[in-house]
N, C-alpha and C positions, 0 to 999 in steps of 0.2 A: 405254341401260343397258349394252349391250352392251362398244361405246365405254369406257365411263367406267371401268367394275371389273374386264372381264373375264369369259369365259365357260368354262364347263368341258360337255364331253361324257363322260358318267356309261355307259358298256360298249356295245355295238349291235353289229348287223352292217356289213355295206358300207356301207348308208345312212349309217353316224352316222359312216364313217371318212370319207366322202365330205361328210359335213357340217363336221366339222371342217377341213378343205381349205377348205371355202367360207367360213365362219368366219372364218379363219387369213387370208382376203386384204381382210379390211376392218379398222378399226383396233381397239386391243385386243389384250390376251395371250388365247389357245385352247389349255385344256390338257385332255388327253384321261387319261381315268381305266379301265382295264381293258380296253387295248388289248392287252398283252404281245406276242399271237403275231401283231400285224398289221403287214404291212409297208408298205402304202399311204399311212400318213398323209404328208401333207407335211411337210417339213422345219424350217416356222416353227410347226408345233401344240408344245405342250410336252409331254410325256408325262409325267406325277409320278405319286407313289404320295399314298392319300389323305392324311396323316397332311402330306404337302408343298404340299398345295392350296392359296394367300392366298386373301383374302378375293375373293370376282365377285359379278356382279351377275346370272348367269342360270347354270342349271343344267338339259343337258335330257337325260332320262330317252331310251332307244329304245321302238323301237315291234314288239311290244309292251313294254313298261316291265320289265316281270318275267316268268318262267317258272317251272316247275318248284317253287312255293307261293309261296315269299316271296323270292326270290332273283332278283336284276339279272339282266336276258338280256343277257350279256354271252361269245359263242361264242367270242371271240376272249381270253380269261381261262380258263386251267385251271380254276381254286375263285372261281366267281362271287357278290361278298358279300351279304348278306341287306339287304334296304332300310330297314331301319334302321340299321343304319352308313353305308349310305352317307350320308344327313341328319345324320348326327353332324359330317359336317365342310362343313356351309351354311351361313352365320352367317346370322343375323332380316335379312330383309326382303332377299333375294334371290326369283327368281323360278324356282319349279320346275317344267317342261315336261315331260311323257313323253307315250306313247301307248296306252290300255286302263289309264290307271291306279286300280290298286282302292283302292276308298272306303276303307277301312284307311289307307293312305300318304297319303290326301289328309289325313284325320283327324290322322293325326300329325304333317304336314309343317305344317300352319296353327298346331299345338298349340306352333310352333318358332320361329314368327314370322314363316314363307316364306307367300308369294304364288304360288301352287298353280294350274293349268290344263292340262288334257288336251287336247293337238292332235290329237287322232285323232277328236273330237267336233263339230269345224269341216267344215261343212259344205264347203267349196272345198278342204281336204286328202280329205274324200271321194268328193270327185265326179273331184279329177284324180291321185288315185290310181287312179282303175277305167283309164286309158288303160295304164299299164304292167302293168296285171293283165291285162286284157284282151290286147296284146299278147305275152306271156310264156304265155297259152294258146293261142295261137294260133302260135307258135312250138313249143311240144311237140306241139302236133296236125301240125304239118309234118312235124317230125323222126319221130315215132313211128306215121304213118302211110305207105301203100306209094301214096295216091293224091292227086292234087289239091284244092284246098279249092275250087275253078272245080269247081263242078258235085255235090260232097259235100252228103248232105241232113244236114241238121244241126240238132239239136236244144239248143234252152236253156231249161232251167231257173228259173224263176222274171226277172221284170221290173224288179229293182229298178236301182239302179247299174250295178253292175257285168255285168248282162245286159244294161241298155239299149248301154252299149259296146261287149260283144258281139255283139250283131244288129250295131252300124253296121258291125265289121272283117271278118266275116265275108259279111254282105250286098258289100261293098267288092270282097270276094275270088270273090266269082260263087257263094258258096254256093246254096244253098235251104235256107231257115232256117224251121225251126219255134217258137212261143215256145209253153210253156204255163207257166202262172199261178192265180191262185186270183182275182184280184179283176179282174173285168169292165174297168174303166178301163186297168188294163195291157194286156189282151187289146187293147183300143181301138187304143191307143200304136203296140202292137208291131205291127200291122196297118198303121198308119198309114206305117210303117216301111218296110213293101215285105216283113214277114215273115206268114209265115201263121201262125194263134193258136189254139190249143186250150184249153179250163180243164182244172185240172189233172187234173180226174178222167178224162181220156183220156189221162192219161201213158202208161198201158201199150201202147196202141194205138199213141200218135205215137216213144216210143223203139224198138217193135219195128220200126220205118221206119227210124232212122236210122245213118248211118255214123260220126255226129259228136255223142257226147253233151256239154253243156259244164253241169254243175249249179253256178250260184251261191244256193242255199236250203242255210239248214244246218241241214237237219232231215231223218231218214231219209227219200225220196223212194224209194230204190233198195234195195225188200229184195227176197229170194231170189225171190217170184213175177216181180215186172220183170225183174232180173237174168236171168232163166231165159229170159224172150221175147227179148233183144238179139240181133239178127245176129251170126254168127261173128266178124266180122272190125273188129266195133263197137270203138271207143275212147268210155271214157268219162271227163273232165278236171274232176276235184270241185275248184272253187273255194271252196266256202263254206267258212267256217271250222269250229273244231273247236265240237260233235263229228263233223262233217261230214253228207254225205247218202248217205250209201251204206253198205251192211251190209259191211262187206268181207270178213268170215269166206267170208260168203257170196258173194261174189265170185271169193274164191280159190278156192273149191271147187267152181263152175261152170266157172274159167278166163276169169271175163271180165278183160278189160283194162283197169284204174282205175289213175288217177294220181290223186294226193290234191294238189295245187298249192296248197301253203299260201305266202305272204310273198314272192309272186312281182316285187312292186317292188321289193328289195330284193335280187333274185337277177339278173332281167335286165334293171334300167335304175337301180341304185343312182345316179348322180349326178342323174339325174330325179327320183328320189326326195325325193334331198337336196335338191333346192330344193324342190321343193313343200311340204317341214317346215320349212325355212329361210325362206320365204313367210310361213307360215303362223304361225310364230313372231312373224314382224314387226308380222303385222297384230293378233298380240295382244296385245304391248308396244304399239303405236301405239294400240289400243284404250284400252289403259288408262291411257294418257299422256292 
């Protein structure tokens, strides 16, 4: 499909400029839509304004698809358009790709005659996105700490994805890794692992231990009583997404040390990224071929 019409990339960060790049080297026109202030693209993407886009056969949204209500996340665009204009220029029976897209835009992109699907709900885009999350936290725990991660007691937050990743890079790195969780079977896992497991209702106990906190639950985990037991010299790295786990008023007013690590594939391994969206798109055209 790609081939035959033509594909367009609808605003993003690095990922979607680094996808169009990979795009741009198989056959086909790749024209990039609310890129402005980026200079990365390659030299065979086309950049047009909507209103110049021909007809293609795939359209794909970033990840996350929209921000800020109704409007394309699109960083690299001063006035990012609301998502319904941008469907105003997809003719019927293209195929439209984004990632967290709200049931709204799916509802009206079908109402248009498009073939509609969220890559961010593919289970193989979720599992090998946790490697550059995971990594990318483990590089600000380098940088923003004064000691080795060889020997750091280190605490994670909940077992899903993106923690099982972290036990492995961390355990890798000679941590001593804590995991706590709510459901017994993770506890199991994480153990299994070579990490010691608490449930969570011992959180307060197992973070006032450590020097490495990594939360991927996004859910308050961390109010002002926990916050208040952390060590001086604690880093705490909230992975989950919004509304996060951490109180942070209250953090700033303890002084403890939180970083909120949102869209970290996308900061430190964009072209990794890109394929693993560009993967993942295939296998969904291939699917429905």
């Amino acid at each position: 499909m790609v081939e035959k019409k033509g594909a367009a990339v609808f605003g993003g960060d690095l990922r979607q400029c680094c996808l169009c790049n990979l795009l741009a080297q198989e056959e086909g026109e790749v024209y990039a839509l609310y890129f402005d202030q980026c200079g990365e693209l390659d030299k065979r993407v086309k950049r047009v304004q909507p209103d110049e886009l021909p007809e293609i056969g795939l359209a794909v949204f970033p990840l996350p698809a929209f921000c800020g209500g109704e409007r394309l996340n699109a960083p690299f665009c001063p006035s990012p358009p609301l998502w319904e204009s941008c469907l105003d220029y997809i003719k019927p029976g293209a195929w439209v790709l984004g990632g967290m897209l709200p049931a709204r835009f799916c509802e009206l992109a079908k109402q248009r005659g498009l073939h509609v699907a969220d890559y961010y709900m593919r289970e193989e885009l979720s599992v090998l996105n946790c490697i550059p999350t995971a990594e990318g936290a483990l590089e600000i725990a380098m940088r923003e700490t004064s000691r080795t991660i060889f020997g750091a007691r280190a605490l994670v937050t909940g077992f899903g994805r993106v923690g099982k990743a972290m036990v492995k890079l961390l355990l890798g790195c000679g941590a001593k890794v804590t995991v706590t969780a709510r459901r017994q079977e993770d506890l199991a896992w994480a153990r299994m692992t070579g990490a010691a497991a608490e449930p969570m209702e011992k959180l307060a106990a197992a973070a006032a231990d450590a020097d490495l906190i990594f939360n991927t639950v996004p859910a308050c985990l961390f109010g002002r009583e926990i916050l208040a037991g952390l060590p001086k010299e604690c880093l705490l790295i909230d992975l989950s997404s919004k509304p996060g786990g951490v109180d942070f008023e209250a953090a700033k007013e303890l002084g403890v040390r939180v970083i909120w690590a949102l869209s970290l594939p996308g900061k430190v391994a964009p072209l990794t990224a890109a394929e693993i969206i560009r993967d993942t798109i295939d296998h969904i055209l291939e699917e429905w071929e």
